[in-house]
C-alpha positions as protocol buffer text, in pm:
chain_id: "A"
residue {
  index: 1
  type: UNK
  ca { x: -4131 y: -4645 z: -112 }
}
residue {
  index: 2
  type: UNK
  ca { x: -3999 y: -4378 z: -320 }
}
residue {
  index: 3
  type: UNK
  ca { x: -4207 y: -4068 z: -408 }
}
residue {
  index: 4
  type: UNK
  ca { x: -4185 y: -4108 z: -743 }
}
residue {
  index: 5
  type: UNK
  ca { x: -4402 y: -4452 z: -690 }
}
residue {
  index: 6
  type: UNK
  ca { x: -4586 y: -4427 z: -390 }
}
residue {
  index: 7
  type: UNK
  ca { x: -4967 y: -4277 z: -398 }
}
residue {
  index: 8
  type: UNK
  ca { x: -5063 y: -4382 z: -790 }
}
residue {
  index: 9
  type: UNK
  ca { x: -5408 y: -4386 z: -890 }
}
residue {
  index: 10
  type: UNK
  ca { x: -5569 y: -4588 z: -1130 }
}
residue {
  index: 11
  type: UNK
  ca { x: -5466 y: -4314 z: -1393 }
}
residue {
  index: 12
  type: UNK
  ca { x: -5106 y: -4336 z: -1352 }
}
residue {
  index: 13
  type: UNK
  ca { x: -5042 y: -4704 z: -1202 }
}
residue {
  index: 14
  type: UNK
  ca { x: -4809 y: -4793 z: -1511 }
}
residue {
  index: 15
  type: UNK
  ca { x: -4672 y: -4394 z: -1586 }
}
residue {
  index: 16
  type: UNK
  ca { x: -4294 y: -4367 z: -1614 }
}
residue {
  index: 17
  type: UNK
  ca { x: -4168 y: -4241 z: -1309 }
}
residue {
  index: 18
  type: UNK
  ca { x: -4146 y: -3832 z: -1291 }
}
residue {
  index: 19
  type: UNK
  ca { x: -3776 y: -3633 z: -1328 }
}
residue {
  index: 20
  type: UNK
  ca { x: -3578 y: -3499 z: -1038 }
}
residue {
  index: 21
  type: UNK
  ca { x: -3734 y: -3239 z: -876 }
}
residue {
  index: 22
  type: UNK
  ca { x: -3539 y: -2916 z: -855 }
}
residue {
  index: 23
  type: UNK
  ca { x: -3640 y: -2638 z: -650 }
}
residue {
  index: 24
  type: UNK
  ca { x: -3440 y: -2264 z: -608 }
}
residue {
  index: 25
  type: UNK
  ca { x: -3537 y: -2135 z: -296 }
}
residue {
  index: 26
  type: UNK
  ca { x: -3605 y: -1799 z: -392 }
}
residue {
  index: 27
  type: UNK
  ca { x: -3854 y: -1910 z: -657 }
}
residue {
  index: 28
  type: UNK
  ca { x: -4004 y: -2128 z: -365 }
}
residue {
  index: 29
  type: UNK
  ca { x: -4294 y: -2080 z: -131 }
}
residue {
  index: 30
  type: UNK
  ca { x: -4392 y: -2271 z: 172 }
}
residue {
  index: 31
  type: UNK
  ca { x: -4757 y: -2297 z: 229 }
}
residue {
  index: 32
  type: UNK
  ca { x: -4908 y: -2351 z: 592 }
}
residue {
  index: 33
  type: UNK
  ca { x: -5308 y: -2412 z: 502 }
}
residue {
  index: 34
  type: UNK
  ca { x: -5552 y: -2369 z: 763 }
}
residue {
  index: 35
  type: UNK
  ca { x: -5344 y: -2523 z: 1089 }
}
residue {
  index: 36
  type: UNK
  ca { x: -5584 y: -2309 z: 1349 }
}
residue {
  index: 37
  type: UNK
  ca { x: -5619 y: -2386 z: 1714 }
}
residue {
  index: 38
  type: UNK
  ca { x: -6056 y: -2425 z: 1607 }
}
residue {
  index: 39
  type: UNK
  ca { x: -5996 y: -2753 z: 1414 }
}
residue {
  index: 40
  type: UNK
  ca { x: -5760 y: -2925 z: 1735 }
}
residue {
  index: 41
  type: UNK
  ca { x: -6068 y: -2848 z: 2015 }
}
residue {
  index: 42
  type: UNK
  ca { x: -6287 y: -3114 z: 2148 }
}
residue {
  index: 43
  type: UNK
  ca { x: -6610 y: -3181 z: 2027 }
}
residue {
  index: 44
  type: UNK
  ca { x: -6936 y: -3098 z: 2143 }
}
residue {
  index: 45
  type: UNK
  ca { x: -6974 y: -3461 z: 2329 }
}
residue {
  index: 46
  type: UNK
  ca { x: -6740 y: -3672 z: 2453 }
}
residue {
  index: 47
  type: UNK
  ca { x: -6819 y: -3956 z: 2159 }
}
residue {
  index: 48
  type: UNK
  ca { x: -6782 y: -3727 z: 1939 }
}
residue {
  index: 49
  type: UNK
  ca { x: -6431 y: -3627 z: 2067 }
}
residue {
  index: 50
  type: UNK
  ca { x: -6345 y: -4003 z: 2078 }
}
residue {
  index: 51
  type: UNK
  ca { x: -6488 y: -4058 z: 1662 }
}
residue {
  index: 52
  type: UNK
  ca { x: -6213 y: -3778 z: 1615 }
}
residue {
  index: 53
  type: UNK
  ca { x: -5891 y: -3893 z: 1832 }
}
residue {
  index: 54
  type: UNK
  ca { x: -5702 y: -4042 z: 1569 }
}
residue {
  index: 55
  type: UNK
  ca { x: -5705 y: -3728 z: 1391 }
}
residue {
  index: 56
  type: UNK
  ca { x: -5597 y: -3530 z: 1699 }
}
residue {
  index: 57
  type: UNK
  ca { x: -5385 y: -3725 z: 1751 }
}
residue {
  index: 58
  type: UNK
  ca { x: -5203 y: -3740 z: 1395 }
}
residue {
  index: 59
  type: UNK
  ca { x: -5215 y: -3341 z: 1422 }
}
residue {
  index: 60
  type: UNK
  ca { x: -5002 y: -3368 z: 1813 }
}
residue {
  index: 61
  type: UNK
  ca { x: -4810 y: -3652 z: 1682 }
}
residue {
  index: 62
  type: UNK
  ca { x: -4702 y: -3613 z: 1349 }
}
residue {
  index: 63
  type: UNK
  ca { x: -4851 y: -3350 z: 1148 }
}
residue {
  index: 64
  type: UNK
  ca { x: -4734 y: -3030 z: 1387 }
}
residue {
  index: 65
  type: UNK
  ca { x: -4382 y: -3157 z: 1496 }
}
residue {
  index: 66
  type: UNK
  ca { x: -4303 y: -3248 z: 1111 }
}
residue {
  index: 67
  type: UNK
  ca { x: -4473 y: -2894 z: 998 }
}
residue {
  index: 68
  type: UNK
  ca { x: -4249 y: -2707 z: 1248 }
}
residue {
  index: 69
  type: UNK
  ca { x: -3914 y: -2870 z: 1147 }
}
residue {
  index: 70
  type: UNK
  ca { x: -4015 y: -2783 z: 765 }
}
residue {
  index: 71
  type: UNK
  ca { x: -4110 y: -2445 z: 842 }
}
residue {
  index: 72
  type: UNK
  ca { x: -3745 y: -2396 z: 1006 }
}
residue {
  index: 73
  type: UNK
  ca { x: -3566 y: -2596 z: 773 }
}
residue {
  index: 74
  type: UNK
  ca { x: -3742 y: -2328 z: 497 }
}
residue {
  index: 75
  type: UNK
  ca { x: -3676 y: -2036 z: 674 }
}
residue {
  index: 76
  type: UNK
  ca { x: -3302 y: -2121 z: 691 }
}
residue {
  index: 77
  type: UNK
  ca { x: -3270 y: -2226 z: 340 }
}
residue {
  index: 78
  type: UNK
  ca { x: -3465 y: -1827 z: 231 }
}
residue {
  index: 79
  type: UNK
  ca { x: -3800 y: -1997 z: 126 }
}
residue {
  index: 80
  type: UNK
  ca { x: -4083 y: -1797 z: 177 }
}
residue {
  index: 81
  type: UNK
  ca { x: -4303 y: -1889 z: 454 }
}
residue {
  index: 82
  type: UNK
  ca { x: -4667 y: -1792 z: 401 }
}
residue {
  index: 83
  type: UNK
  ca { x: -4964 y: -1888 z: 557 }
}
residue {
  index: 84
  type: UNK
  ca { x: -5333 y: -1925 z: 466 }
}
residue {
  index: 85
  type: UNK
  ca { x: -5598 y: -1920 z: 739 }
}
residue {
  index: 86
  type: UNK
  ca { x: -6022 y: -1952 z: 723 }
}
residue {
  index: 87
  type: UNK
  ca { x: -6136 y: -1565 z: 879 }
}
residue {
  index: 88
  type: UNK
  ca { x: -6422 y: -1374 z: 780 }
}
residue {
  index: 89
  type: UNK
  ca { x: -6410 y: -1017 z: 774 }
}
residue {
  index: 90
  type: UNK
  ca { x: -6727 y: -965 z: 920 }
}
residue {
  index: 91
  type: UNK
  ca { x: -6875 y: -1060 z: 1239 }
}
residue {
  index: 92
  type: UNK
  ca { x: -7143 y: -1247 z: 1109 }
}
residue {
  index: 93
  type: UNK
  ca { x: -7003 y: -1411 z: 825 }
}
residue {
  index: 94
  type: UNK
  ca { x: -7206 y: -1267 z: 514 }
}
residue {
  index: 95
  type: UNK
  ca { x: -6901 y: -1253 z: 327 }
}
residue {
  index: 96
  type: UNK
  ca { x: -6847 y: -1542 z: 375 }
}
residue {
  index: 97
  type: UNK
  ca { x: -6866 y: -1849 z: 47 }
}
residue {
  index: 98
  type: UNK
  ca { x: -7138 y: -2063 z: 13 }
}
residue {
  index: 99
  type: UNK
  ca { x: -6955 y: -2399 z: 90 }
}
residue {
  index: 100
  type: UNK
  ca { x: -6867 y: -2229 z: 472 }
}
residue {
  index: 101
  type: UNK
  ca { x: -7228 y: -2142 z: 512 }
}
residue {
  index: 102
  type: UNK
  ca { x: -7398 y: -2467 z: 482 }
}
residue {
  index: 103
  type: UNK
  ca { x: -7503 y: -2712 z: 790 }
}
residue {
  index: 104
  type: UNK
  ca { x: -7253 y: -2974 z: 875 }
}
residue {
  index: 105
  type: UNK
  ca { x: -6889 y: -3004 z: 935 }
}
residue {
  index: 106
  type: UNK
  ca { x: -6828 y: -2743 z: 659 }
}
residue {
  index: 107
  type: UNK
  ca { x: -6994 y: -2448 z: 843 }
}
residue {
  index: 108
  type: UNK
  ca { x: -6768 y: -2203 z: 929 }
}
residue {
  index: 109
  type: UNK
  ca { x: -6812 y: -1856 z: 1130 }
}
residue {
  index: 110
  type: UNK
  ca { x: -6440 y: -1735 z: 1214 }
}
residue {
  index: 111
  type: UNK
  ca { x: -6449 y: -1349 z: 1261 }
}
residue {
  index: 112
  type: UNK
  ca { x: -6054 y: -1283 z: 1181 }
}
residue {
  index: 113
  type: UNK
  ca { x: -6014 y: -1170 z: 1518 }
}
residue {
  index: 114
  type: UNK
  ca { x: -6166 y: -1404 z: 1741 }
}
residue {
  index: 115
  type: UNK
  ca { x: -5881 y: -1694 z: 1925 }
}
residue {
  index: 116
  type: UNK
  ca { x: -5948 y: -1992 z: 1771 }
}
residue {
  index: 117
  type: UNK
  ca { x: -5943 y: -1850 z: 1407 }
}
residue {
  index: 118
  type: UNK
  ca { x: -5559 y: -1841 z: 1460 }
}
residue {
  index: 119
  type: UNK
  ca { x: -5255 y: -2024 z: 1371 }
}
residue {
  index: 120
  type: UNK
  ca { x: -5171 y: -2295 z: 1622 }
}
residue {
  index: 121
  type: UNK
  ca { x: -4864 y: -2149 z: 1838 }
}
residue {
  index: 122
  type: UNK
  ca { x: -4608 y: -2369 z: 1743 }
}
residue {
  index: 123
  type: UNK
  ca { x: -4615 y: -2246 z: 1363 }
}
residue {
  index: 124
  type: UNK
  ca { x: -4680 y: -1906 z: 1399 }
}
residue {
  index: 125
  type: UNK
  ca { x: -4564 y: -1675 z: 1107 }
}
residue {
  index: 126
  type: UNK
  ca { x: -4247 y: -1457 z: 1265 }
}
residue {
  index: 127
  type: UNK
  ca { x: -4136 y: -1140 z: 1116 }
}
residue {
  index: 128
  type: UNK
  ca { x: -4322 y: -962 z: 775 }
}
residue {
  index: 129
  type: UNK
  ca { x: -4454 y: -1358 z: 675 }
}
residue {
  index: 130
  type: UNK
  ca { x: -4770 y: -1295 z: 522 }
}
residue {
  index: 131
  type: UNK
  ca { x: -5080 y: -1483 z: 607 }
}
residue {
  index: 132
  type: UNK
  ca { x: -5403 y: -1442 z: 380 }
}
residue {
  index: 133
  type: UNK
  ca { x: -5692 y: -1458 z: 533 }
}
residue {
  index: 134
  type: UNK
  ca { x: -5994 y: -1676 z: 310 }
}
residue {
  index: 135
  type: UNK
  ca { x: -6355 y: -1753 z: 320 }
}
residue {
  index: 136
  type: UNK
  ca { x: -6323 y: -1997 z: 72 }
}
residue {
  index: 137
  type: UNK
  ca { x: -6152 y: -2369 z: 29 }
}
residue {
  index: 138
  type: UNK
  ca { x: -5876 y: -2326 z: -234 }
}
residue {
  index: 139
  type: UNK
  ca { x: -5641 y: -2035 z: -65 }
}
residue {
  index: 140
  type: UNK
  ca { x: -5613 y: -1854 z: -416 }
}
residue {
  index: 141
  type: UNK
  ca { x: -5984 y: -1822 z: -499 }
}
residue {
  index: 142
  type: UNK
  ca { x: -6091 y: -1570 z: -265 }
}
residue {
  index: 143
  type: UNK
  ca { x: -5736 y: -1402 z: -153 }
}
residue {
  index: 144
  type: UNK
  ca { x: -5461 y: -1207 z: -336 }
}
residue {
  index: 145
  type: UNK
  ca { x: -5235 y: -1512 z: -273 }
}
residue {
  index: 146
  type: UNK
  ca { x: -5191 y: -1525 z: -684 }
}
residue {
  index: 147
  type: UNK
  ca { x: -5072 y: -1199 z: -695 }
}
residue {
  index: 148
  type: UNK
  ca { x: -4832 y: -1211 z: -416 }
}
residue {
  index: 149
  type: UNK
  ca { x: -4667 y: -1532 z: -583 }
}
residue {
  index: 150
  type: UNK
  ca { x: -4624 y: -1382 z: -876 }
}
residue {
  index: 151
  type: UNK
  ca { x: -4520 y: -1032 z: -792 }
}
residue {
  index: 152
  type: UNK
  ca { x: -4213 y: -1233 z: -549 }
}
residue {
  index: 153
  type: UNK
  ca { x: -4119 y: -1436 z: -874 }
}
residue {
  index: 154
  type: UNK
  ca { x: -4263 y: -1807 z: -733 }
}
residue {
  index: 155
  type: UNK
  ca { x: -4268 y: -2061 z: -963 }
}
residue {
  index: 156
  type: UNK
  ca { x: -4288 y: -2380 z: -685 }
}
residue {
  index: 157
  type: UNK
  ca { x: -4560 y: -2407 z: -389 }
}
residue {
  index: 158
  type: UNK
  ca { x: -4531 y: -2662 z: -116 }
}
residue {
  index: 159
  type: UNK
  ca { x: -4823 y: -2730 z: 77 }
}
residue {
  index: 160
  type: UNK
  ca { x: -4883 y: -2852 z: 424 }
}
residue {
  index: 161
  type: UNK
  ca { x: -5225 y: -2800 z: 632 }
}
residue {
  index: 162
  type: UNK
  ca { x: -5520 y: -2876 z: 652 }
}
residue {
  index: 163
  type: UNK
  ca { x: -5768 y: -3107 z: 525 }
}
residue {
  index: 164
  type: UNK
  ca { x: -5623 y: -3318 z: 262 }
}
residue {
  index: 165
  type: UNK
  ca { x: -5925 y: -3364 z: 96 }
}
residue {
  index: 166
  type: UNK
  ca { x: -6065 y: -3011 z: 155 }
}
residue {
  index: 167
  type: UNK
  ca { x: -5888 y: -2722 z: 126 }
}
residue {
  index: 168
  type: UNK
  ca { x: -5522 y: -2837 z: 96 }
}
residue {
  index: 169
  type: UNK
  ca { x: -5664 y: -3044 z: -222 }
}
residue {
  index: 170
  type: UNK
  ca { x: -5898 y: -2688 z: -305 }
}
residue {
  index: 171
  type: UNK
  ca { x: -5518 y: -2503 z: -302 }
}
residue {
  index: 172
  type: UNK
  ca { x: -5357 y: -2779 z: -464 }
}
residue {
  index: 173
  type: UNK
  ca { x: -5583 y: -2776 z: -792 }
}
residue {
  index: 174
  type: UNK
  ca { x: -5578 y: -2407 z: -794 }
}
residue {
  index: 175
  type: UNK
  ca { x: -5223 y: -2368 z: -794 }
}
residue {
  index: 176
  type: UNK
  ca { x: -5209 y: -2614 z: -1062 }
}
residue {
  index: 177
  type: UNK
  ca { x: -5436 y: -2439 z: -1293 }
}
residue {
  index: 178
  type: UNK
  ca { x: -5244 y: -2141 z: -1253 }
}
residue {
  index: 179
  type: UNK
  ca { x: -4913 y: -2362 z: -1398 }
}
residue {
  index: 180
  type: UNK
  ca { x: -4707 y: -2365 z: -1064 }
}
residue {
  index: 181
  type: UNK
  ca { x: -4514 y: -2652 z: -939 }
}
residue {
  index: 182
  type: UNK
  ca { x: -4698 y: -2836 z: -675 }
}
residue {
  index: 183
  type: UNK
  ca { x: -4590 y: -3065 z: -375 }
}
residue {
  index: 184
  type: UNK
  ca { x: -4766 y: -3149 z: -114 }
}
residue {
  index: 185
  type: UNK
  ca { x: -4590 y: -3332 z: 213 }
}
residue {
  index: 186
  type: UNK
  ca { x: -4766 y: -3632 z: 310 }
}
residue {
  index: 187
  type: UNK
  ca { x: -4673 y: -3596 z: 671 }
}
residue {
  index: 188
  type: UNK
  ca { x: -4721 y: -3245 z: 704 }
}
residue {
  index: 189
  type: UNK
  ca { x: -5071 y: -3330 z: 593 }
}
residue {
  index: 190
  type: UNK
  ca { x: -5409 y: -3429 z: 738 }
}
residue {
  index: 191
  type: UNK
  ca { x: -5764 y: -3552 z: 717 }
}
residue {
  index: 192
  type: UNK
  ca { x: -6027 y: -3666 z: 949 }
}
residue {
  index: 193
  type: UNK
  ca { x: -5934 y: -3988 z: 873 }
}
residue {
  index: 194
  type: UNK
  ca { x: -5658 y: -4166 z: 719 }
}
residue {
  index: 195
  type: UNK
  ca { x: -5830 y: -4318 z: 450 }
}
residue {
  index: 196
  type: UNK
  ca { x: -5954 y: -3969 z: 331 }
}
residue {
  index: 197
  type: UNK
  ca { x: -5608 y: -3883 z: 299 }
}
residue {
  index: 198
  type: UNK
  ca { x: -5445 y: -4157 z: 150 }
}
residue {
  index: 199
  type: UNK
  ca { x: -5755 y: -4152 z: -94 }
}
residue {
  index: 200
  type: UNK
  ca { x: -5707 y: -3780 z: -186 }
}
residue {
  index: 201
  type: UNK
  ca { x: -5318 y: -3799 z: -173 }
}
residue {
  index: 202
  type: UNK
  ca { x: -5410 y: -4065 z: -461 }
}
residue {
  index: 203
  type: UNK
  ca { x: -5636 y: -3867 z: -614 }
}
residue {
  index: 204
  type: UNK
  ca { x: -5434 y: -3553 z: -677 }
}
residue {
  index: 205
  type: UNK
  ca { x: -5081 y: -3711 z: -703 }
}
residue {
  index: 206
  type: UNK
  ca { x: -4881 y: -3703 z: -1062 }
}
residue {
  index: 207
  type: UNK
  ca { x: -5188 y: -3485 z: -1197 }
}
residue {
  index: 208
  type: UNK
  ca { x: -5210 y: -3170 z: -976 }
}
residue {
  index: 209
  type: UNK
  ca { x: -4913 y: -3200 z: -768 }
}
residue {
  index: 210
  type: UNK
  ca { x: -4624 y: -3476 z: -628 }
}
residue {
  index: 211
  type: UNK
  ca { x: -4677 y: -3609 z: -360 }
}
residue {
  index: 212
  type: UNK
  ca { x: -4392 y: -3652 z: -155 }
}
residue {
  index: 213
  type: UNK
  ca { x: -4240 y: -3683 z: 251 }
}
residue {
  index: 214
  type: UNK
  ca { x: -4047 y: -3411 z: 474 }
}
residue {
  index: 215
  type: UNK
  ca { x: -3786 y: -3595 z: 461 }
}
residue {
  index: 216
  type: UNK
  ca { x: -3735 y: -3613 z: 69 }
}
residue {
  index: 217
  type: UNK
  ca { x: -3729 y: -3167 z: 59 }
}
residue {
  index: 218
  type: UNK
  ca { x: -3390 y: -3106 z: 145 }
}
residue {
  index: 219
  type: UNK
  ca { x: -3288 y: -3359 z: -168 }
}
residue {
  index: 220
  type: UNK
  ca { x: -3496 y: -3096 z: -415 }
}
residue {
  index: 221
  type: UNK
  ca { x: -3253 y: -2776 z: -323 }
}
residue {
  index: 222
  type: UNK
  ca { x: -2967 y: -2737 z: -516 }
}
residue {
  index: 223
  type: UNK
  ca { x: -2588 y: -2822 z: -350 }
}
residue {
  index: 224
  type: UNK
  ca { x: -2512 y: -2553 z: -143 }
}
residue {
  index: 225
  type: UNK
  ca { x: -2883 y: -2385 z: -124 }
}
């Protein structure tokens, strides 16, 4: 199925399909969202570890091998490569936004220094790639990744990361509101579990962003870019 008709919610089961997409790779940035070695450890008990396989292995599988071929493919073609990543600034997390300091899956204490706060290995930024470091969902809300965009001329933002319907959605809206082009790759994607994602993919698709595969980017670059 195409991207132009795959992932339509109720809202826009019957809208024309969208134009061409047409990206400039300078005016481009690649997004890696939250893709830390914390989220890919086991669990606290062994059923808990097994509840959560399928979204290991979707990360190991799919998710990291596709991420790393789009990373290179967009360092090639001169898109920017940045990369957002959960990291308090202080040890115990008071500066830290409500939504990471509640109970639950949610609760989040990742000094910026400490191992597992970091990007897995097999994306690491290279070179002057920035990463911002955030205490909150959407990766423009508490960072300076608004400025940056906009003082390197980006127009376009495609996400990949970490959780769908989390803070990859949280970034996705953001960036919206703030009138940049949106895409978000489907298999570059996760969430705990499938239907989470396909639900938010749904959810956010044709109104906040498109929705589309790694395989359809190299069609939205210009001949010869």
């Amino acid at each position: 199925m195409s991207w132009k008709t795959a992932y339509r919610s109720f809202y826009y089961a019957k809208a024309e399909e969208p134009d061409d997409i047409r990206l400039q790779p300078e005016k481009t940035a690649l997004l890696v969202i939250d893709i830390q070695d914390t989220y890919l450890e086991p669990k606290d008990t062994e059923a808990e570890t097994a509840r959560w396989q399928p979204f290991y292995d979707r990360m190991r599988e799919v998710v990291i091998p596709n991420t790393a071929r789009v990373i290179a493919d967009m360092r090639a073609r001169g898109v920017e490569v940045i990369y957002a990543r959960i990291a308090c600034l202080k040890d115990d997390g008071r500066d830290r936004s409500l939504s990471q300091k509640k109970p639950g899956f949610n609760y989040l204490l990742l000094p910026k220094d400490r191992p597992d706060g970091r990007i897995v290995a097999e994306l690491a930024a290279v070179g002057d790639e920035i990463t911002v470091l955030k205490t909150t969902d959407s990766a423009l809300t508490g960072t300076n990744l608004r400025l940056i965009l906009h003082n390197m001329g980006i127009t376009d933002v495609i996400c990949v990361g970490i959780f769908t319907d989390q803070c990859v959605s949280s970034t996705v809206r953001s960036l919206a509101d703030e009138s940049f082009g949106v895409l978000v790759v489907d298999d570059c994607t996760a969430a705990a579990t499938m239907e989470l994602h396909r639900n938010e993919l749904e959810t956010i698709n044709m109104i906040y962003c498109h929705v589309v595969s790694s395989s359809d980017l190299a069609g939205f670059f210009a001949a010869g870019a």
